[in-house]
C-alpha positions as a LaTeX table, in Angstrom:
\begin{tabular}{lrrr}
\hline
Residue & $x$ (\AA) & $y$ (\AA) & $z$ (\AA) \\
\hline
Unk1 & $-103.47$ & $-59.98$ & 9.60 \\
Unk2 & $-103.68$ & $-56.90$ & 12.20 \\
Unk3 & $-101.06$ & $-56.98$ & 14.87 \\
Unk4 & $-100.68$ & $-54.88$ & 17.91 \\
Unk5 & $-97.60$ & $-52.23$ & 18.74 \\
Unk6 & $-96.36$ & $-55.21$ & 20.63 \\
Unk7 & $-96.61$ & $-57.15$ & 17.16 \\
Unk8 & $-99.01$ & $-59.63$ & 18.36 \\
Unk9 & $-102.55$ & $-60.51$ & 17.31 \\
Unk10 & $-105.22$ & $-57.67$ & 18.26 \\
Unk11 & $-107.40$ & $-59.24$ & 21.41 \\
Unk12 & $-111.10$ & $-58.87$ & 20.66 \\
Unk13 & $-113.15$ & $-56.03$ & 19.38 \\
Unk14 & $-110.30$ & $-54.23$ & 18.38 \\
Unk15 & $-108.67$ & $-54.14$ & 21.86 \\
Unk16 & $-104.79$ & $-54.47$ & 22.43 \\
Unk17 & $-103.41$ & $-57.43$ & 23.52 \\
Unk18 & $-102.88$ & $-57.51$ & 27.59 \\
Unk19 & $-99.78$ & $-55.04$ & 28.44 \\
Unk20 & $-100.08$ & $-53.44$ & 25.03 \\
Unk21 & $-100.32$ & $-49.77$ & 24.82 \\
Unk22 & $-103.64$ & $-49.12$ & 26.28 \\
Unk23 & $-101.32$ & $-49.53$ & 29.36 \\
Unk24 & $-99.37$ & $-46.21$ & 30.86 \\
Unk25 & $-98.37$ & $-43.06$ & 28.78 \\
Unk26 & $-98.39$ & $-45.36$ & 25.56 \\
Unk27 & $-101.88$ & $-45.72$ & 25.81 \\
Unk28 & $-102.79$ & $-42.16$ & 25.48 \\
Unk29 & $-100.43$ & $-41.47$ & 22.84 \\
Unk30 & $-102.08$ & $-44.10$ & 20.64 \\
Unk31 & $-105.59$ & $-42.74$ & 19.92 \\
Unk32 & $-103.61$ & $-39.14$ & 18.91 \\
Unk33 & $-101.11$ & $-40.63$ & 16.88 \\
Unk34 & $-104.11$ & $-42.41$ & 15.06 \\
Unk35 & $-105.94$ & $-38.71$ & 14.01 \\
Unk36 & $-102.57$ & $-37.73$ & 12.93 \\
Unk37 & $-102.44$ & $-41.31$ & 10.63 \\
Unk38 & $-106.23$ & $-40.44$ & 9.39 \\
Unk39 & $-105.16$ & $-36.84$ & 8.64 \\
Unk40 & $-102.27$ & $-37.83$ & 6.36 \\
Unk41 & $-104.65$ & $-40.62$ & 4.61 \\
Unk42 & $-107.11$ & $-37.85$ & 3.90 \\
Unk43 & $-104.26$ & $-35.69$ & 2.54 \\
Unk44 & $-103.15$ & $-38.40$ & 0.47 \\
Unk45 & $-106.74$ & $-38.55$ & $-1.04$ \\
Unk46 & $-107.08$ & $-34.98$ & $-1.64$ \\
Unk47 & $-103.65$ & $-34.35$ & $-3.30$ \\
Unk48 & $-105.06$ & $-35.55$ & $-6.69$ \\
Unk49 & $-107.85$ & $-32.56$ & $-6.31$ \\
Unk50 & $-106.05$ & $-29.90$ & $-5.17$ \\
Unk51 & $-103.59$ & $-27.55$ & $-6.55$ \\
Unk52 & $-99.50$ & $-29.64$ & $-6.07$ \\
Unk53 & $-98.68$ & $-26.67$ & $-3.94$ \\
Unk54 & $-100.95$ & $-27.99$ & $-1.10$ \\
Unk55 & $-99.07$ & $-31.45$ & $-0.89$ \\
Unk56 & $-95.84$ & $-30.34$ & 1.00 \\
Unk57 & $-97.98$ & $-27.79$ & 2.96 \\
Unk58 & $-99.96$ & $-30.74$ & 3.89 \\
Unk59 & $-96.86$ & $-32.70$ & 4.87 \\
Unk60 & $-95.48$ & $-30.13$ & 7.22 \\
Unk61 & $-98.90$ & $-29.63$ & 9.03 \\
Unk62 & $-98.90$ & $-33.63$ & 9.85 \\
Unk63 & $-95.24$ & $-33.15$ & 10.78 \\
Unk64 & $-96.80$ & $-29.81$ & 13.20 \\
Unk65 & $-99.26$ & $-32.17$ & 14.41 \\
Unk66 & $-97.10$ & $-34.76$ & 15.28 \\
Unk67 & $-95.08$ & $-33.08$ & 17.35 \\
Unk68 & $-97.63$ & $-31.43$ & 19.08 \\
Unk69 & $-99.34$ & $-35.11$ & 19.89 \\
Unk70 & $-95.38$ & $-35.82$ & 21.06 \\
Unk71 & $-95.48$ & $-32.57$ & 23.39 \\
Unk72 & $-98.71$ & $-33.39$ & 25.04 \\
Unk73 & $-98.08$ & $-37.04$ & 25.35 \\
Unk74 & $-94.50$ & $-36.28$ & 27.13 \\
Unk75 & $-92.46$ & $-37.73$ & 25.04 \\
Unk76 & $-90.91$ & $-34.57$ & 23.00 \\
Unk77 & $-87.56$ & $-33.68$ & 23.54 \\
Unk78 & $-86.20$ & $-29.85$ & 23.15 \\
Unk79 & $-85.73$ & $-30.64$ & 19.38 \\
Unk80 & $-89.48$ & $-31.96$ & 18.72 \\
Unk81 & $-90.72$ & $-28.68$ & 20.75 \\
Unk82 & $-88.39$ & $-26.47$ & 18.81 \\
Unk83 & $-89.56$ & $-27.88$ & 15.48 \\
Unk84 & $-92.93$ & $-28.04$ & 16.58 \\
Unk85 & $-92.69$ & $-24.08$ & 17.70 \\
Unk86 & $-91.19$ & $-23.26$ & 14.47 \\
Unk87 & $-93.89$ & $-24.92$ & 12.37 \\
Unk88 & $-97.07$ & $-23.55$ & 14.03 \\
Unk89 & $-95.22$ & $-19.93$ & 14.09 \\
Unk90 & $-94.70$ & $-20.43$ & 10.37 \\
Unk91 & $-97.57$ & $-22.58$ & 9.06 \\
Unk92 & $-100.76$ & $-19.94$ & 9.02 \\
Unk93 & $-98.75$ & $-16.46$ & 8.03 \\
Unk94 & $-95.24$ & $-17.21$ & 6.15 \\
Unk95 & $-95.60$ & $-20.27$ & 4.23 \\
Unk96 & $-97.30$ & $-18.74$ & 1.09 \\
Unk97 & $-94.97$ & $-19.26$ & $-2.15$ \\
Unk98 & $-92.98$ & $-22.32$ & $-3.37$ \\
Unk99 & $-89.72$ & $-20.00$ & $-2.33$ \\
Unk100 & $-91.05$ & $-19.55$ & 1.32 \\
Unk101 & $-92.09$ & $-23.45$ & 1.70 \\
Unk102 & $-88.41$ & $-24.31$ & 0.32 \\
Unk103 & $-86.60$ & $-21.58$ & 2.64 \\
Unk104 & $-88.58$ & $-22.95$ & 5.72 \\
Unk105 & $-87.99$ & $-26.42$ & 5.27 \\
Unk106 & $-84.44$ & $-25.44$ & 4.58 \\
Unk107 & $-84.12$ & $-23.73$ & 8.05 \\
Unk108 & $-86.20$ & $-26.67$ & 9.76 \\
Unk109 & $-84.30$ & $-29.21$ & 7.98 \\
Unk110 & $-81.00$ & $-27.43$ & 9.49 \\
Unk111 & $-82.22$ & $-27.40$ & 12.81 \\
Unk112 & $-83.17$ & $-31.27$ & 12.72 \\
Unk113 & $-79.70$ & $-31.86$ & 11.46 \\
Unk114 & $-77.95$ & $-30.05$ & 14.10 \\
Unk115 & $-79.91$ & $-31.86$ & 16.76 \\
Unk116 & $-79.15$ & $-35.52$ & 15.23 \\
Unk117 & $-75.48$ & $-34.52$ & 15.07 \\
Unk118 & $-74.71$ & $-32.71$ & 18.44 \\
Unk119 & $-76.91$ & $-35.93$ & 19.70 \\
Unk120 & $-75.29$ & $-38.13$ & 18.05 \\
Unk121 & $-78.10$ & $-39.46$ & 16.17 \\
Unk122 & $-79.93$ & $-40.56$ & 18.71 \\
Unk123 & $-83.52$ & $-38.60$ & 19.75 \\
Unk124 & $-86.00$ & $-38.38$ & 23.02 \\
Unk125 & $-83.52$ & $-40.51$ & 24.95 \\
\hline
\end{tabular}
């Protein structure tokens, strides 16, 4: 059974229902958010081929690429662009032993934190 964001039935030929999120800035987040989904299920695939260093590099490029989708959507906050910044700086020069993935996602994870608590817990409203 496919259901739209909405969490009704898909119209036909794969469209959204009427006032689902081909509507407004929704509707342009969608198709990104979707190469972000197809990325991680090709990771997924891969991590049985590859070397078990790749998987959590892997996870923090989807996490890179999902804020990045969230930045040129609109709909990042300071946080999301400050992770976002810190992952693409990092990703392609510093992010080459197990010790350097663990210290990054350390420092990221502490940044995250901080934002959830002096928020509140409560993100991009």
């Amino acid at each position: 059974m496919s259901a739209g964001i909405k969490g009704g039935a898909m119209a036909p030929e794969g469209r959204p229902p009427e006032g689902g999120p081909s509507e407004g800035r929704l509707g342009a987040v969608v198709p990104e958010v979707f190469k972000v989904i197809v990325f991680m299920l090709s990771s997924a695939k891969l991590l049985g081929k590859e070397p078990k260093e790749y998987g959590p590099f892997r996870l923090i490029d989807a996490a890179g690429r999902l804020a990045a989708v969230m930045v040129k959507c609109g709909l990042a906050d300071e946080a999301v662009r400050a992770l976002g910044d810190e992952i693409e700086k990092e990703k392609d020069y510093g992010l080459d032993t197990e010790e350097d993935i663990a210290r990054f996602l350390d420092r990221v994870l502490a940044l995250a934190t901080q934002h959830l608590v002096n928020a509140g817990g409560r993100v991009g409203e």
